[in-house]
C-alpha positions in Angstrom: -113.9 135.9 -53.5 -112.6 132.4 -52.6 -111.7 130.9 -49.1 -109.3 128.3 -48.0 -108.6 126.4 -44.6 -105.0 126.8 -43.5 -103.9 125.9 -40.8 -107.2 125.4 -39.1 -108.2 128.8 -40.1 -109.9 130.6 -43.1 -107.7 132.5 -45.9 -109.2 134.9 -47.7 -108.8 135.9 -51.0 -110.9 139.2 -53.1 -110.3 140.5 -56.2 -111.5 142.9 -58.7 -109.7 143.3 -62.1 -105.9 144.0 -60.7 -106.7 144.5 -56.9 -106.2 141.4 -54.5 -107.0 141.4 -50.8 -105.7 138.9 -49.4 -106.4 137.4 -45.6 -105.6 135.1 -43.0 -104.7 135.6 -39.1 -101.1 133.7 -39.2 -99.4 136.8 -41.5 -96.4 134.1 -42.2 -99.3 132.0 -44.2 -99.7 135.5 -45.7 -96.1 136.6 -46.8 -96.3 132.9 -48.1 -99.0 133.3 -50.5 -97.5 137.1 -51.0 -93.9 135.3 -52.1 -96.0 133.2 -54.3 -97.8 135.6 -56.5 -94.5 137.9 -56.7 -92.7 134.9 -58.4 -96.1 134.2 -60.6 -96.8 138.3 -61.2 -94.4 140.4 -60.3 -91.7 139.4 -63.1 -94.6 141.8 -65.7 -94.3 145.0 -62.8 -93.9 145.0 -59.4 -96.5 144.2 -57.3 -97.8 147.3 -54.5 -98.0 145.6 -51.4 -99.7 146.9 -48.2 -99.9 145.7 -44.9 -101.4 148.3 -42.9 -104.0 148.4 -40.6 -107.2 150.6 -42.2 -107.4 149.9 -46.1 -109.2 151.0 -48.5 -109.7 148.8 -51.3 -112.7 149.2 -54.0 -114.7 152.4 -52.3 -114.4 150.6 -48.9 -113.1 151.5 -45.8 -111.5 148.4 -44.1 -110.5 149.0 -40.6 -108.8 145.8 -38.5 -107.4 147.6 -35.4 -110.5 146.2 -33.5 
């Protein structure tokens, strides 16, 4: 896990192996940092990208409509 101050306000990044989660609450800082590793990662295979409200990401449950 790492963190950042964008903005004022903490990114989040978390990854294990191939799976990133990635965080912050301006989601244009997010399709930013989304652009970035597309250019970096993607040219290899496509990145899966989801932006959805309830994840679940490495036996978790992540809910974020609250």
């Amino acid at each position: 896990m790492a963190n950042k101050i964008i903005k004022g306000k903490q990114f989040t990044v978390l990854w294990h192996v191939d799976d990133i989660k990635i965080s912050h609450v301006d989601t244009e800082i997010v399709t930013q940092v989304i652009d970035l590793m597309k250019e970096a990662y993607g040219k290899e295979a496509p990145l899966t990208i989801s932006r959805v409200k309830v994840h679940k990401y490495l036996g978790m449950n992540i809910d974020y409509r609250q």
